[in-house]
C-alpha positions as CSV (number, residue, x, y, z in Angstrom):
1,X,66.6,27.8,98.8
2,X,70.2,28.2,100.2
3,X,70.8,30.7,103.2
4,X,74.1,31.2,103.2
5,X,76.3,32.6,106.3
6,X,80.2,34.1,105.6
7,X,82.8,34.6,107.8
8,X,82.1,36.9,110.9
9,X,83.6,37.3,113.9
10,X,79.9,37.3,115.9
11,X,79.4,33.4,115.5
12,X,76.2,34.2,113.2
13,X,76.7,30.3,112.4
14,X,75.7,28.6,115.4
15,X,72.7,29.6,114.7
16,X,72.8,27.3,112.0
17,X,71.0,24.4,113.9
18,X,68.6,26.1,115.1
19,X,67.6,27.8,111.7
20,X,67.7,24.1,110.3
21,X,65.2,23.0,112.9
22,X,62.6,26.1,112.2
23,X,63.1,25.5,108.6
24,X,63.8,22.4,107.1
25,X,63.1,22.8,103.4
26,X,66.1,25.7,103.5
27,X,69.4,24.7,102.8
28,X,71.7,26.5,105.7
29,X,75.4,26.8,105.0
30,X,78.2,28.3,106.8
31,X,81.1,29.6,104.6
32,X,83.8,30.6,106.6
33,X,86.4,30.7,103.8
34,X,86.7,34.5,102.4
35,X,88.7,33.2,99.2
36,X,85.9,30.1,98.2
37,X,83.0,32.6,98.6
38,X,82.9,33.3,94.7
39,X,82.2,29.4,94.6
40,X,80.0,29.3,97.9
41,X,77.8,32.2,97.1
42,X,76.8,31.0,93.7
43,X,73.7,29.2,93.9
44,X,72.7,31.0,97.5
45,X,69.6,33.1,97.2
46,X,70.3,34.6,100.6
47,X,73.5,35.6,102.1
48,X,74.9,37.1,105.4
49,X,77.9,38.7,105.5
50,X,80.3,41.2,104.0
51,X,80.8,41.2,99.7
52,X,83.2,41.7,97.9
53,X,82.6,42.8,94.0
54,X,83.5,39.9,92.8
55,X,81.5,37.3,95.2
56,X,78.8,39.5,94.3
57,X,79.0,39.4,90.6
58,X,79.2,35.9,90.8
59,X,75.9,35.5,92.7
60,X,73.6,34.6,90.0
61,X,70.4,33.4,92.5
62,X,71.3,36.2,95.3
63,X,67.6,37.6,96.7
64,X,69.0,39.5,99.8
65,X,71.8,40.4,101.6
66,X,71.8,41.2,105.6
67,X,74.7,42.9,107.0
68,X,75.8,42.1,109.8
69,X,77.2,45.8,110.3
70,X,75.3,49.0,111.1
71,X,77.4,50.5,108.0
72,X,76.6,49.5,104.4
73,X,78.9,52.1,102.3
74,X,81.3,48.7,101.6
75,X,77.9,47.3,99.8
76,X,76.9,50.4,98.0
77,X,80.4,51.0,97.0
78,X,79.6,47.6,94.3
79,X,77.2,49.7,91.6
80,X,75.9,46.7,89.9
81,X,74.6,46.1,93.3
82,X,73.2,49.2,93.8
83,X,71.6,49.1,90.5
84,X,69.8,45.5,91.2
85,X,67.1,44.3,92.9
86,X,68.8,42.2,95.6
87,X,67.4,43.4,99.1
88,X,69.9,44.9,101.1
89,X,69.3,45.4,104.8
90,X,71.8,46.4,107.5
91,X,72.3,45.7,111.2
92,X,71.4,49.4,112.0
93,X,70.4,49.1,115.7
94,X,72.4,46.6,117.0
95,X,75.8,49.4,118.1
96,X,73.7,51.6,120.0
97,X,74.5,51.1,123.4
98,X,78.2,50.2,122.6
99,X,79.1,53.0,120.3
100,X,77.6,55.2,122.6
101,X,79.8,53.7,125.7
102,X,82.8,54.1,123.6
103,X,82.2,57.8,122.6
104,X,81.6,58.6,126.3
105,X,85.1,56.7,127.1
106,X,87.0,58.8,124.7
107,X,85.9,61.7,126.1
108,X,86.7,60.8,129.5
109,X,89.8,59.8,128.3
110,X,90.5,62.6,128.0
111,X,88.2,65.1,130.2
112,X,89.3,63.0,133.5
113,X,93.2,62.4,132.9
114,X,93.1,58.5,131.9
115,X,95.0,59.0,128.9
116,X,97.7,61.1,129.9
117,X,97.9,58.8,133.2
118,X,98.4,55.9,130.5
119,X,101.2,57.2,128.9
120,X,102.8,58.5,132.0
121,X,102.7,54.6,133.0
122,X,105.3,52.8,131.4
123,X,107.9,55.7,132.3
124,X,106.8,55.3,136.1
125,X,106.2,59.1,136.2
126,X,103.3,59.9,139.1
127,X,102.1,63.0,136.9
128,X,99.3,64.1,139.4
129,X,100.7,68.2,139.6
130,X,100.8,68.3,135.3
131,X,97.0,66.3,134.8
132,X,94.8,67.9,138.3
133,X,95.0,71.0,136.8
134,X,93.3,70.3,133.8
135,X,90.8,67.5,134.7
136,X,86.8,69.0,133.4
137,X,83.4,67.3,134.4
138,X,80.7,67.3,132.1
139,X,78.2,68.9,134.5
140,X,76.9,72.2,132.3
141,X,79.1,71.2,129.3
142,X,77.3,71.1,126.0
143,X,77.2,68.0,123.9
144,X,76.8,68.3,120.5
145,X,75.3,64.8,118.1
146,X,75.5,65.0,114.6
147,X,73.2,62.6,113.4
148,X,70.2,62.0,116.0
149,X,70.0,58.3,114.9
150,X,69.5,55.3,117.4
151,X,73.1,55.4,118.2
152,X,72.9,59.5,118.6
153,X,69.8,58.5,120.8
154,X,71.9,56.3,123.0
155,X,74.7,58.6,123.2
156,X,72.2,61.2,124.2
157,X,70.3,59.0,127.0
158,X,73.6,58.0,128.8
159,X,75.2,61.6,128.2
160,X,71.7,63.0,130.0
161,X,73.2,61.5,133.3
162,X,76.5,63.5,133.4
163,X,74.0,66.7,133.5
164,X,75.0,67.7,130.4
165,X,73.3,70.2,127.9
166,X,72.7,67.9,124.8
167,X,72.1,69.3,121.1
168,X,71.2,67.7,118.0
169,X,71.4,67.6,114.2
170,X,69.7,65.3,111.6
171,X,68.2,65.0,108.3
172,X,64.4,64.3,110.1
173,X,64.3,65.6,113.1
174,X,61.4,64.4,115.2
175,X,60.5,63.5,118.5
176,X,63.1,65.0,120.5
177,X,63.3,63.5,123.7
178,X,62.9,66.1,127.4
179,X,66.6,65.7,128.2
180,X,67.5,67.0,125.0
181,X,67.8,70.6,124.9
182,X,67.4,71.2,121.1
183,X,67.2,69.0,117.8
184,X,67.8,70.6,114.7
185,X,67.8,69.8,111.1
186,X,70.9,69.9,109.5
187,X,70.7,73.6,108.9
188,X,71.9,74.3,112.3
189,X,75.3,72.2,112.0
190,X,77.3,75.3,112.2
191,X,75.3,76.3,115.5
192,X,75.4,73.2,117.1
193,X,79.4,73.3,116.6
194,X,79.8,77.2,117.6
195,X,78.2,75.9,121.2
196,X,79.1,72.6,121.6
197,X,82.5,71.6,124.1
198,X,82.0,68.1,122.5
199,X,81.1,66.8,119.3
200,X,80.2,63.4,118.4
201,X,79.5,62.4,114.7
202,X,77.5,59.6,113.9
203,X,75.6,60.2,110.5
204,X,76.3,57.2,108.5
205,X,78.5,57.8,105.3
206,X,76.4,58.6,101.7
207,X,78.0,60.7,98.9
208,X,76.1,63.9,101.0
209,X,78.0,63.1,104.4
210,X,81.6,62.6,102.9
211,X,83.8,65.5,104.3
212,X,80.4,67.3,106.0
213,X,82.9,68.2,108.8
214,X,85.5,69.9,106.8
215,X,88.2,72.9,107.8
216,X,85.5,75.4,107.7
217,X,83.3,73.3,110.1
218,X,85.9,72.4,112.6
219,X,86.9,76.4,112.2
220,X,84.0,77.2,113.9
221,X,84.2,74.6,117.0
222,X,85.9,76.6,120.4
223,X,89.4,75.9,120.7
224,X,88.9,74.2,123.8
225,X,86.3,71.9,122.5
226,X,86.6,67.9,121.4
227,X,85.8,65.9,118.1
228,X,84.9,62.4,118.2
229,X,83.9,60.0,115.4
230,X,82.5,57.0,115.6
231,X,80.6,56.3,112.6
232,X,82.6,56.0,109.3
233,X,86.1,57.2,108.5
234,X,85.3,59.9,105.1
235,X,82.7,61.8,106.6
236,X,85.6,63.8,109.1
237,X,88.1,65.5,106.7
238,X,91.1,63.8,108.4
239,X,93.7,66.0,106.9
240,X,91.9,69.4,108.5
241,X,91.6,67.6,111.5
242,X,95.1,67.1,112.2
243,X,96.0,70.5,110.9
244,X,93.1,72.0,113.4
245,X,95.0,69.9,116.2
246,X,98.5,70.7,115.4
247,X,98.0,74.3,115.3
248,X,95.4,74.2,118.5
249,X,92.6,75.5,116.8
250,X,90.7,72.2,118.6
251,X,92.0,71.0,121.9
252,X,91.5,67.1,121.0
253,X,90.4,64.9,119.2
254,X,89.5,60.8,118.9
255,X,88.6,58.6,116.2
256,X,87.5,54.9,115.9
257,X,86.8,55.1,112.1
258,X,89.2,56.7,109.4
259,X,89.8,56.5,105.9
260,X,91.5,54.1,104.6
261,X,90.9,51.2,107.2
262,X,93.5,50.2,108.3
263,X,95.5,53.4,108.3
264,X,98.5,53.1,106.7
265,X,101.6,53.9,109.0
266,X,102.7,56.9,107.6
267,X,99.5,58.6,107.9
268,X,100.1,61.7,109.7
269,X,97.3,61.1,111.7
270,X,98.6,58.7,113.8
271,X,101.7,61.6,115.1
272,X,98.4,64.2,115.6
273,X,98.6,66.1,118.7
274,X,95.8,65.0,121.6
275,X,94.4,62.7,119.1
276,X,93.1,59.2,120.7
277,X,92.8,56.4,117.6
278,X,90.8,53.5,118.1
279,X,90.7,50.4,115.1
280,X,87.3,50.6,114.6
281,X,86.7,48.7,117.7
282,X,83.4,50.5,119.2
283,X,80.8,48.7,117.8
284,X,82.2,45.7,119.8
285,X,80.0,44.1,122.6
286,X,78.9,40.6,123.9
287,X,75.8,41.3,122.6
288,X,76.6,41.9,119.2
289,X,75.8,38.3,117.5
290,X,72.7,37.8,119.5
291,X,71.7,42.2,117.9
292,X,72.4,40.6,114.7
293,X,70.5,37.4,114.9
294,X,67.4,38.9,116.6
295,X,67.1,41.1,112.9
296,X,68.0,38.1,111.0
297,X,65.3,35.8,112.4
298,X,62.9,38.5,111.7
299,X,63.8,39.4,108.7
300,X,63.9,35.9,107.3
301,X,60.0,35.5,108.4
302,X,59.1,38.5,106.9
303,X,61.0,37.6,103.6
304,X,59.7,34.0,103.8
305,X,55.5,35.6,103.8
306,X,56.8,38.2,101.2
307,X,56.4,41.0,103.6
308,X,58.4,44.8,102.8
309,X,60.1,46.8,104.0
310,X,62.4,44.2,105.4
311,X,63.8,45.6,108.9
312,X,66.5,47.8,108.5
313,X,65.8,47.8,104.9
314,X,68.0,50.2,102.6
315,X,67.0,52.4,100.1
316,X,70.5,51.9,98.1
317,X,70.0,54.9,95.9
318,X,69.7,57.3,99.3
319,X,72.4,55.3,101.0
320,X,70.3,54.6,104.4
């Protein structure tokens, strides 16, 4: 059996030696050449890392596919993998604490004068009279997650700290946790962004999510309130978003995802008004190959005894 590993900036490959030691009768191959993997990936049964169409087509012996990213809309976006019956498991898990850190930092960003400080910087302007005035704690604010996932659970945890009032939405909501102050099913979007000062999205992207926070969403949201996305760019409608900022119908706004990745430079979002972009940066940590590896090793034992679900297994036709 060949296991094979693509390119990845996590090091996913020196674990490589390791793997070779535990199992000697699999064949362990790093390719870290995006243009060969349409050769590489022919004969591997098992393969880690990102697919294009093309590699995936060509993958005539391919069993199961672990991504190394939270995400997998780039793998359902191949329908001849969606209609097969290679195994498709993501690294859903591993972003938590991160993504969470990063959503908090945007808001402070913002809520405690960082980013105006920023750009006053490089002009050598001491802008303490124009940002004092409008500097907000979170203490009694209300925080609204939109998606009460494992990374909406992290957000949540940390967010409980700042004696915030936290509120969540999601397709199964269960086992709401005491510093929570509701969860709701997904029937209660609109109320969640009617009382929210802060919104933080973090559903992952199917067909259903894809512009779920449209104009008539962000219409209801306070004027002095925040957007933040983290999770996938499509599921924001990027084009009401800038027009809610430009006309101040939402007083900011930050982004790590967006749609297309990269954004092309004549995007009007990039001139948006209080709008902080990120390049899809927040799932970044120190952590994050030894996250991914902890799933694969497990997953490779189960798959090895013939065990199901796989961890982080995917129901392709769902999406998640």
């Amino acid at each position: 059996m060949k296991f094979l590993i693509g390119a990845n900036p996590m090091g996913l490959e020196k674990a490589i030696p390791d793997l070779q030691k535990k199992y000697p009768d699999i064949q362990f191959v790093h390719a870290p050449d995006r243009a060969k993997l349409v050769d590489d990936i022919a004969d591997a049964e098992v393969y880690v890392g990102w697919i294009s169409r093309e590699a995936f087509l060509a993958a005539k012996k391919l069993k199961w596919i672990q991504s190394p990213s939270s995400g997998i809309n780039y793998y359902l976006a191949i329908p001849e993998l969606v209609a097969s019956d290679v195994i498709l498991c993501s690294a859903s898990g591993t972003h938590g604490a991160c993504l969470a850190e990063s959503a908090l930092g945007m808001i402070f960003a913002f809520t405690r004068g960082i980013r105006a400080s920023i750009q006053a910087q490089p002009e050598h302007k001491w802008v303490a009279q124009q940002v004092r005035p409008h500097l907000f704690e979170l203490t009694e604010s209300t925080i609204g997650i939109v998606g009460f996932g494992r990374v909406g659970r992290a957000i949540a945890k940390r967010a409980a700290a700042f004696d915030a009032r936290i509120l969540g939405v999601d397709m199964f909501p269960s086992n709401k946790p005491d510093y929570v102050a509701e969860l709701w099913g997904l029937d209660k979007l609109d109320e969640l962004l009617k009382q929210s000062d802060f919104v933080i999205v973090t559903v992952p992207y199917t067909p259903d999510t894809h512009g779920m926070i449209g104009a008539a969403q962000l219409a209801l949201m306070k004027p002095t309130a925040m957007m933040v996305g983290i999770s996938r760019g499509g599921i924001i409608d990027q084009v009401a978003l800038t027009a809610a900022l430009k006309e101040g119908k939402l007083a900011a706004a930050a982004l790590d995802v967006c749609e297309p990745e990269p954004l092309p430079a004549d995007n009007p979002l990039w001139d948006a008004p209080n709008l902080l972009l990120t390049p899809h940066i927040a799932g970044g940590t120190q952590w994050e190959g030894r996250y991914i590896l902890e799933i694969m090793y497990e997953n490779l034992e189960k798959y090895l005894k013939g065990v199901r679900p796989l961890r982080n297994e995917i129901d392709k036709v769902r999406g998640f």
